[in-house]
C-alpha positions as protocol buffer text, in pm:
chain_id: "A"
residue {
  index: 1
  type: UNK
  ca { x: -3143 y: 145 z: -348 }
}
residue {
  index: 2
  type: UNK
  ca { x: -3146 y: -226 z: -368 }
}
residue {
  index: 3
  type: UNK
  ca { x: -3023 y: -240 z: -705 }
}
residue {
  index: 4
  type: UNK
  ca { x: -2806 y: -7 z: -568 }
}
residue {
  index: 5
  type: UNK
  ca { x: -2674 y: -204 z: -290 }
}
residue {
  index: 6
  type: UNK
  ca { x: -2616 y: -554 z: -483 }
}
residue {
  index: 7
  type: UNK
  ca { x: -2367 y: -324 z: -712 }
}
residue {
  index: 8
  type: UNK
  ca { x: -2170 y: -197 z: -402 }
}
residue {
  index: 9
  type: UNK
  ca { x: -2129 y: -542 z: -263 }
}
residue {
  index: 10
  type: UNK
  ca { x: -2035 y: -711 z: -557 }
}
residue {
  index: 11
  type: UNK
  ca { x: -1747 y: -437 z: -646 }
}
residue {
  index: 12
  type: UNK
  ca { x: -1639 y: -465 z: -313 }
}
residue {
  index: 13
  type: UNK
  ca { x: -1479 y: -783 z: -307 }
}
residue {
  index: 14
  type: UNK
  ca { x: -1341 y: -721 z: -674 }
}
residue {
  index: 15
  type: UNK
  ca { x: -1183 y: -393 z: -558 }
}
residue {
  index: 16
  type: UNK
  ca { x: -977 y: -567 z: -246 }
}
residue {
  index: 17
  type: UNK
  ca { x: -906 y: -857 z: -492 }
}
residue {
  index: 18
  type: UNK
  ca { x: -732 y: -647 z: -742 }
}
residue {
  index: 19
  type: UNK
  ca { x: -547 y: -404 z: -519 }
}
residue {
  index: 20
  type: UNK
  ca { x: -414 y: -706 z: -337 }
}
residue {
  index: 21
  type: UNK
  ca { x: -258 y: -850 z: -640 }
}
residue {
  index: 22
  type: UNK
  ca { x: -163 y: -536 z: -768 }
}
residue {
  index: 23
  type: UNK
  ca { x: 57 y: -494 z: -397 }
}
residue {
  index: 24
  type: UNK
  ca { x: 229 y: -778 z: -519 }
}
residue {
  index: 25
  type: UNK
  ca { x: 366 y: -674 z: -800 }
}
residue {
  index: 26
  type: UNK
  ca { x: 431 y: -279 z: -759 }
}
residue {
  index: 27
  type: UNK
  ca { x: 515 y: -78 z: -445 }
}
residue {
  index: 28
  type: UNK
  ca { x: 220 y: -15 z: -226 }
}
residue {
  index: 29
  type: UNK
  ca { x: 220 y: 386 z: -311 }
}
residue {
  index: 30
  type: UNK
  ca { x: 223 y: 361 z: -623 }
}
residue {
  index: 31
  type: UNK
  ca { x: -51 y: 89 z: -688 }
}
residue {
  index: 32
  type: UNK
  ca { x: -308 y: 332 z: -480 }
}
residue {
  index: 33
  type: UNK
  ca { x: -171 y: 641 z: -650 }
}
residue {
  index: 34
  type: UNK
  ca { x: -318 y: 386 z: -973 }
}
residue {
  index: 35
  type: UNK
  ca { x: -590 y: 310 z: -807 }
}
residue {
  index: 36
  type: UNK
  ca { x: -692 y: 636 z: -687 }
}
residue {
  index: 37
  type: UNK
  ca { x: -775 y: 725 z: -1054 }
}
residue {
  index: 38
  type: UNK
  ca { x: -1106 y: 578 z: -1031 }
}
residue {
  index: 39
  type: UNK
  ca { x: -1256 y: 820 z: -745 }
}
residue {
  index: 40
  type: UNK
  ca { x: -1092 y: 1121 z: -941 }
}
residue {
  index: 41
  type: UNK
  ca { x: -1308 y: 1064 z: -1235 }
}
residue {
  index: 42
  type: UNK
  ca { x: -1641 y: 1084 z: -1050 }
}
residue {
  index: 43
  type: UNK
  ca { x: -1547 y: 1389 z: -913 }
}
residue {
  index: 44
  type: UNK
  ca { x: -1466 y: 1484 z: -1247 }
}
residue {
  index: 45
  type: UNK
  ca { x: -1772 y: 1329 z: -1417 }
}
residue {
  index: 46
  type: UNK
  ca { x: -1970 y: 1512 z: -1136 }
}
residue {
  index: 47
  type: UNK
  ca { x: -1868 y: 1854 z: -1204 }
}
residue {
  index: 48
  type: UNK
  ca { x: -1800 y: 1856 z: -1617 }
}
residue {
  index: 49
  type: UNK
  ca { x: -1629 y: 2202 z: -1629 }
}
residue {
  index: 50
  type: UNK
  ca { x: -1341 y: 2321 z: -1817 }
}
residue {
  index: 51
  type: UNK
  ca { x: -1126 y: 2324 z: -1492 }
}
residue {
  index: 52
  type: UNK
  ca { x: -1114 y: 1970 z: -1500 }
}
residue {
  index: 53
  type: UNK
  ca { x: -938 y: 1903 z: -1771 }
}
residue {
  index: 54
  type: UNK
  ca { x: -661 y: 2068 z: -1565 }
}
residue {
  index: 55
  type: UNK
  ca { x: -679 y: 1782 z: -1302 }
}
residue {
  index: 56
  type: UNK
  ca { x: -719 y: 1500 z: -1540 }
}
residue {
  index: 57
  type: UNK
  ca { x: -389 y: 1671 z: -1729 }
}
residue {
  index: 58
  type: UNK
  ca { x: -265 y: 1670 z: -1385 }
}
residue {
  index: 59
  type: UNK
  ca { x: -316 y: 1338 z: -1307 }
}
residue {
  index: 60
  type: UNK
  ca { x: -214 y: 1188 z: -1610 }
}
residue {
  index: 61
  type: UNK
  ca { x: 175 y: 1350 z: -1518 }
}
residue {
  index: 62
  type: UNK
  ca { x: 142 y: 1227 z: -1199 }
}
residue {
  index: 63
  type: UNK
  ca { x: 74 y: 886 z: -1336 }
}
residue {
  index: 64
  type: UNK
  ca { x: 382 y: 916 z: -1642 }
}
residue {
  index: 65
  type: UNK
  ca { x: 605 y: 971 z: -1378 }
}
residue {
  index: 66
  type: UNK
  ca { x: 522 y: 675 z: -1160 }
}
residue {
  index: 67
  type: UNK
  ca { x: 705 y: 447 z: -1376 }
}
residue {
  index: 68
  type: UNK
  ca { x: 1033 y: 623 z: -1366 }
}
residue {
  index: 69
  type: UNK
  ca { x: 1186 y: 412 z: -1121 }
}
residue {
  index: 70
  type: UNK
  ca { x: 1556 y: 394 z: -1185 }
}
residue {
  index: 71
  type: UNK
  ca { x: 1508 y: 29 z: -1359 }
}
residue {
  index: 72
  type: UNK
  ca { x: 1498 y: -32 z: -1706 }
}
residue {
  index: 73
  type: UNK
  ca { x: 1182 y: -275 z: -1691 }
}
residue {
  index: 74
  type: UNK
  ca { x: 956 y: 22 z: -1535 }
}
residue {
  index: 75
  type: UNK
  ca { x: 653 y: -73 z: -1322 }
}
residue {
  index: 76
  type: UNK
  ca { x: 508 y: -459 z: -1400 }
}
residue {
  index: 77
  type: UNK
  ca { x: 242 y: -398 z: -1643 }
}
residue {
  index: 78
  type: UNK
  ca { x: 25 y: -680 z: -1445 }
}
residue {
  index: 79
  type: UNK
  ca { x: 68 y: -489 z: -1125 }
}
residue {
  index: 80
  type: UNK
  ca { x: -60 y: -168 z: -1332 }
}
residue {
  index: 81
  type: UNK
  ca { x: -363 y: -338 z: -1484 }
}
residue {
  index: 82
  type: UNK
  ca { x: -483 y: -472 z: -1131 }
}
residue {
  index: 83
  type: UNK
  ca { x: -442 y: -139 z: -988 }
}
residue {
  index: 84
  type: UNK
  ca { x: -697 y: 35 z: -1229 }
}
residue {
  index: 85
  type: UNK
  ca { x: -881 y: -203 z: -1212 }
}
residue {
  index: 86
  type: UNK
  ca { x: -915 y: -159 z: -851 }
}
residue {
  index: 87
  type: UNK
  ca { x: -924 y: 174 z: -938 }
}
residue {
  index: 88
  type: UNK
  ca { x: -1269 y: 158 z: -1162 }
}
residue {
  index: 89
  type: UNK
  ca { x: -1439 y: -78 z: -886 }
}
residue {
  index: 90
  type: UNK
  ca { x: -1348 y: 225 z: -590 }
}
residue {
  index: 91
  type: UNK
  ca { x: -1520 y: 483 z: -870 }
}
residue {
  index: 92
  type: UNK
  ca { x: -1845 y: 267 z: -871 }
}
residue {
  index: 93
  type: UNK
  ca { x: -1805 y: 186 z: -476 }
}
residue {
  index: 94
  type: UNK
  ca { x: -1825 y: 557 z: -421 }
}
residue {
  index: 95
  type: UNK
  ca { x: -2121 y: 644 z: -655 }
}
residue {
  index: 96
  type: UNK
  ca { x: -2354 y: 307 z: -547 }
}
residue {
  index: 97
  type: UNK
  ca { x: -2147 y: 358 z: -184 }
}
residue {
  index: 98
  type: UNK
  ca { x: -2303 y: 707 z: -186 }
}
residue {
  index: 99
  type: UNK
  ca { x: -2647 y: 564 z: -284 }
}
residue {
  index: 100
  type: UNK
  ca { x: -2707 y: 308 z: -35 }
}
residue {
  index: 101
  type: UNK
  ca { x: -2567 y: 509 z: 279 }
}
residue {
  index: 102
  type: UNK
  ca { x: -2863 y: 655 z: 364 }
}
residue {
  index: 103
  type: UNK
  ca { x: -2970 y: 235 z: 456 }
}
residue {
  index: 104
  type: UNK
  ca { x: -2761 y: 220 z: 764 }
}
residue {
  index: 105
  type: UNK
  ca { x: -2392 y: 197 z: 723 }
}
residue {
  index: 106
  type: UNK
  ca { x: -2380 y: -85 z: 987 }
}
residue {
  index: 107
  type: UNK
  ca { x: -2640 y: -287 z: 781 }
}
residue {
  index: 108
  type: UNK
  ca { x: -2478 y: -216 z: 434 }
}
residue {
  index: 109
  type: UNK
  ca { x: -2121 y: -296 z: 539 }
}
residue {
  index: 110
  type: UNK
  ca { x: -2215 y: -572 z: 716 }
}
residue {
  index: 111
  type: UNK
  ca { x: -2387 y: -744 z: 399 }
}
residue {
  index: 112
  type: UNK
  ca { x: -2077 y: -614 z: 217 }
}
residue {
  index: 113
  type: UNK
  ca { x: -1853 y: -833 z: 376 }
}
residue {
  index: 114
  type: UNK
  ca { x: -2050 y: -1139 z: 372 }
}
residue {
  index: 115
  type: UNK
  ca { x: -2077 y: -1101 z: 12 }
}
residue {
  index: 116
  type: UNK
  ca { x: -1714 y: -1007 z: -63 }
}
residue {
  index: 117
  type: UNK
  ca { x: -1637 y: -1321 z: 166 }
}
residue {
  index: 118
  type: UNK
  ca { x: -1829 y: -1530 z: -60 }
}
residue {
  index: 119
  type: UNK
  ca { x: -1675 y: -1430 z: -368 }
}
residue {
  index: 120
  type: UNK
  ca { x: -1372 y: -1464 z: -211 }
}
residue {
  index: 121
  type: UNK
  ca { x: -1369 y: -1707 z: -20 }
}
residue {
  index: 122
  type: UNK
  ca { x: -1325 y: -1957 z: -331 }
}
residue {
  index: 123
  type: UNK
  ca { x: -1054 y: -1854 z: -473 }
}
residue {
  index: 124
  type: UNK
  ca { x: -858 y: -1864 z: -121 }
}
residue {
  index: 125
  type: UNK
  ca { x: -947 y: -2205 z: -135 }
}
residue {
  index: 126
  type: UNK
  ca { x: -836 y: -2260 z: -493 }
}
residue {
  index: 127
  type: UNK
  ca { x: -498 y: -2045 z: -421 }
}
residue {
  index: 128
  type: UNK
  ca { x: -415 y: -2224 z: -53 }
}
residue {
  index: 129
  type: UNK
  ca { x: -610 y: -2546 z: -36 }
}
residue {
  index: 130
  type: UNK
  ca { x: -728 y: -2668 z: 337 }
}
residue {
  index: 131
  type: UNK
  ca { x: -395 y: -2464 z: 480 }
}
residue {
  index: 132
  type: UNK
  ca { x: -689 y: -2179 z: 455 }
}
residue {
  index: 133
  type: UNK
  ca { x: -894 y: -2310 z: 763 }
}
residue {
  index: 134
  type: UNK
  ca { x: -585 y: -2321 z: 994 }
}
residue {
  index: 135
  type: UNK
  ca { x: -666 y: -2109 z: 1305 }
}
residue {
  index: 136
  type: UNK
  ca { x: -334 y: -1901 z: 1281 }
}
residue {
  index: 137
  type: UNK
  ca { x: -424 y: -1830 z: 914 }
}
residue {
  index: 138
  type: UNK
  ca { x: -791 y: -1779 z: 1016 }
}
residue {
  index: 139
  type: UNK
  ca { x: -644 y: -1521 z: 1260 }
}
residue {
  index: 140
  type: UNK
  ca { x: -442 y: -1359 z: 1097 }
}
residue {
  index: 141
  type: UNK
  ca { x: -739 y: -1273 z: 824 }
}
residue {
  index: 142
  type: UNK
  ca { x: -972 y: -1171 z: 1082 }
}
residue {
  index: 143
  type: UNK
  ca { x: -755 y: -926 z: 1211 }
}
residue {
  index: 144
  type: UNK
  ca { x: -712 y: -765 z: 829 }
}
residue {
  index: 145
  type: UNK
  ca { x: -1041 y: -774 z: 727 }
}
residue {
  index: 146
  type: UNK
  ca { x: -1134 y: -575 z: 1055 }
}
residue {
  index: 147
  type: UNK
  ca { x: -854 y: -279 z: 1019 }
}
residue {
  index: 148
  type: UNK
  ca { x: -870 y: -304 z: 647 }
}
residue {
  index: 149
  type: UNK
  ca { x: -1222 y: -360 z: 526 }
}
residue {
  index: 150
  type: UNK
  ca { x: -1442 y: -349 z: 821 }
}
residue {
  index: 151
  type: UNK
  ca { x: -1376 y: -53 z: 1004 }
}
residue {
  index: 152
  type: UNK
  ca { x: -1267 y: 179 z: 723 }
}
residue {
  index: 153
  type: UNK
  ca { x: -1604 y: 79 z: 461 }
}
residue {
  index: 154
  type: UNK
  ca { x: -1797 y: 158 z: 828 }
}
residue {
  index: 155
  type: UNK
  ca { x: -1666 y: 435 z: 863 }
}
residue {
  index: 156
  type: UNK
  ca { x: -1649 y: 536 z: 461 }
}
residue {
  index: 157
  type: UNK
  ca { x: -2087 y: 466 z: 507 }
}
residue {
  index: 158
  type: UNK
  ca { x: -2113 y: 708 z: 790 }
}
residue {
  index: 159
  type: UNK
  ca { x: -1923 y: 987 z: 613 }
}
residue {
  index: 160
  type: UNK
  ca { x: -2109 y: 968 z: 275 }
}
residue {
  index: 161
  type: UNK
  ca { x: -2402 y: 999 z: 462 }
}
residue {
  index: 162
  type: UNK
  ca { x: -2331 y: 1286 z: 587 }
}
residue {
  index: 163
  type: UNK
  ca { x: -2081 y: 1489 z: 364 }
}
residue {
  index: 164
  type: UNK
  ca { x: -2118 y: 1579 z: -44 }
}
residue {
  index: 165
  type: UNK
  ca { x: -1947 y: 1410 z: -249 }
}
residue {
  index: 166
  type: UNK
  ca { x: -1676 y: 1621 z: -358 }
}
residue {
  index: 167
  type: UNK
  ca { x: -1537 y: 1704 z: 28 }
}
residue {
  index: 168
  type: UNK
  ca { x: -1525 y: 1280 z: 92 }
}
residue {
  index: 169
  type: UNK
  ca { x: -1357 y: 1273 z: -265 }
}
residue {
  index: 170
  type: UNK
  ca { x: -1089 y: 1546 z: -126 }
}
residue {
  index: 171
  type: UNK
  ca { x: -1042 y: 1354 z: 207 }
}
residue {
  index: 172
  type: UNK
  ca { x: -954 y: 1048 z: -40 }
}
residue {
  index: 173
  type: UNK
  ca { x: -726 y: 1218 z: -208 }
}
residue {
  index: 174
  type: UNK
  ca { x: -483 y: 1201 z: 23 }
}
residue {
  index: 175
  type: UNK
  ca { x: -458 y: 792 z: -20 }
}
residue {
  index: 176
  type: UNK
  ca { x: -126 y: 767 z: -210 }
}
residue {
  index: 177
  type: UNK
  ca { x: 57 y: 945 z: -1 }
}
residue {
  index: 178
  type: UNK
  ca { x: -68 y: 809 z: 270 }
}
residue {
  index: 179
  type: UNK
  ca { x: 23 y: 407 z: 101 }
}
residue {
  index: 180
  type: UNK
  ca { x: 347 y: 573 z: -27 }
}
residue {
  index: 181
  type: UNK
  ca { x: 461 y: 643 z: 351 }
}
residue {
  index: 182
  type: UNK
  ca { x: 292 y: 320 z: 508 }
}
residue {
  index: 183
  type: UNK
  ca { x: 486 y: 118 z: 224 }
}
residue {
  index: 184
  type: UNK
  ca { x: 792 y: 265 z: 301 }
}
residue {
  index: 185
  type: UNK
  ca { x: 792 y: 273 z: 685 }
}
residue {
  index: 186
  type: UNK
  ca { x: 676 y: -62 z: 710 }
}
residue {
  index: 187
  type: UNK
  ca { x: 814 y: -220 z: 400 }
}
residue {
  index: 188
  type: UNK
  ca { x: 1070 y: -25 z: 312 }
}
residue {
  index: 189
  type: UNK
  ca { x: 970 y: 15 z: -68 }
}
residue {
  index: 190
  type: UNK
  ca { x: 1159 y: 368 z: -110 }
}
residue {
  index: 191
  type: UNK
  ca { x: 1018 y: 581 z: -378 }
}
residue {
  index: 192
  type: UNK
  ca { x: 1255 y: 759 z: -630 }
}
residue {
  index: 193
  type: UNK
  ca { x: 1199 y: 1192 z: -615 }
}
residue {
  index: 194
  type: UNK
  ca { x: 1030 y: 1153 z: -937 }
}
residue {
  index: 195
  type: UNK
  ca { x: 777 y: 923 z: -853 }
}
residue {
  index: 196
  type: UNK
  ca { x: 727 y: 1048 z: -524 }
}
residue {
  index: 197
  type: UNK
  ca { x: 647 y: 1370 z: -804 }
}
residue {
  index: 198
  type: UNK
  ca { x: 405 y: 1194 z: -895 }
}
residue {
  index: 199
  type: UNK
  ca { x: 218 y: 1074 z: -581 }
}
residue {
  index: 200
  type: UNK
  ca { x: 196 y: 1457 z: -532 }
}
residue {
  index: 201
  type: UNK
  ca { x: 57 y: 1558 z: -883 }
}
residue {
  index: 202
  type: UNK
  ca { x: -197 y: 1248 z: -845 }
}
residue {
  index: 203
  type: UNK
  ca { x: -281 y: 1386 z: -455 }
}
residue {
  index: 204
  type: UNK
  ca { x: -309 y: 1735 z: -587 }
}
residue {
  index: 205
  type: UNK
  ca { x: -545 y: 1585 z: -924 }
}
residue {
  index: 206
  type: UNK
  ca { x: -805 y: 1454 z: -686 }
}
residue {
  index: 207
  type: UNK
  ca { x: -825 y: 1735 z: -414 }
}
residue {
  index: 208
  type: UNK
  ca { x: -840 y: 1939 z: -689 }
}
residue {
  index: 209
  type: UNK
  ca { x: -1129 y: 1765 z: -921 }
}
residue {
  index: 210
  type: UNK
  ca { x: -1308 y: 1640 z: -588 }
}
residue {
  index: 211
  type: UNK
  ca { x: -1327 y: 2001 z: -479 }
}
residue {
  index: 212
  type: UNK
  ca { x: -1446 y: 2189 z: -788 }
}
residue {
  index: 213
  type: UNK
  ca { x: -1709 y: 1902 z: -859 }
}
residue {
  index: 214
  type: UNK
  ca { x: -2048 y: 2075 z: -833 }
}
residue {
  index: 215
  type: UNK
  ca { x: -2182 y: 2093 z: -479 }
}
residue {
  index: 216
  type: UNK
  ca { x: -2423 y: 1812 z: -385 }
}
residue {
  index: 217
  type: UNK
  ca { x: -2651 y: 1792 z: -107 }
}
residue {
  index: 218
  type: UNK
  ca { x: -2540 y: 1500 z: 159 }
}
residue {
  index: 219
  type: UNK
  ca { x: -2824 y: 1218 z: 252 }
}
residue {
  index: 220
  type: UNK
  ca { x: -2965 y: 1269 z: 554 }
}
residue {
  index: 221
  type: UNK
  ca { x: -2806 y: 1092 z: 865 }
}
residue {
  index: 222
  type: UNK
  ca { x: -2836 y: 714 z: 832 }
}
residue {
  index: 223
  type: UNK
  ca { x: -3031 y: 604 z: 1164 }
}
């Protein structure tokens, strides 16, 4: 579990790293309908049956028809390479995640963010100088690592400790659509009907793949 834990931290701070970037090249749906590859192939490696070729097939529409945007460039390739790999750091989150649950979710996230704010922290300072250490700046990144790393990983700990696998990799399934809407209420990155197509085939994938994956027994409730 300790090995464990050191390989949950350490993709951690990769995984916000590269969605970040990713969010600034590509609309905000479609870089976590990317990224949401990752947690559909360890429901898929979990179960191994012929029914998941049918997801994977699924997905892999889902993810021809993001790029069919109405612009002859397509999606930025960088934007697509940062979002799998975001997308193979949440795969690994989820299987060490899953592992190191059962240690306390308050102690495990905790460490998590230290760690992710070490590896991090460095390159903010490379990227924005002494600017980083302003208080509004300071402010304003407490406030988003609270409502988007804190309190969802805290919450992630306390459901894989207490659901299988599979049903947390359904409830996750529903990310993309979820970005897609957030991006364009608050954004206003509109989606074409084909790629919103495809945010649907990619939803559909992982509920599908997370819910035939073979039933696993949860950990029992961290104290």
């Amino acid at each position: 579990q300790t090995e464990a834990l050191a390989r949950a931290l350490g993709v951690l701070g990769l995984m916000n790293i590269l969605i970040y970037k990713a969010f600034a090249h590509i609309p905000i749906g479609v870089a976590v309908s990317i990224e949401v590859v990752g947690p559909l192939a360890v429901a898929s490696l979990a179960s191994r049956r012929a029914t998941d070729f049918v997801w994977i097939g699924l997905a892999v529409v889902g993810l021809c028809l993001l790029p069919l945007n109405g612009q002859a460039e397509g999606l930025s390739i960088p934007g697509v390479l940062f979002a799998l790999g975001a997308g193979a750091c949440w795969g690994l989150y989820i299987v060490f995640g899953a592992r190191v649950a059962p240690l306390g979710a308050g102690r495990s996230v905790a460490a998590g963010m230290v760690v992710a704010a070490l590896i991090t922290t460095p390159l903010g300072l490379i990227h924005a100088g002494p600017a980083l250490w302003s208080p509004q700046v300071l402010a304003i990144g407490a406030v988003v690592a609270l409502m988007s790393s804190m309190i969802p990983y805290l919450l992630d700990m306390f459901a894989m400790a207490r659901m299988p696998r599979r049903v947390f990799g359904v409830l996750l399934s529903a990310s993309p659509a979820v970005a897609a809407l957030a991006g364009l209420l608050v954004l206003h990155e509109a989606l074409t009907p084909l790629q919103w197509t495809g945010v649907a085939a990619i939803v559909l994938a992982c509920a599908g793949a997370a819910w035939s994956a073979r039933p696993t027994t949860p950990a029992p409730p961290a104290a």
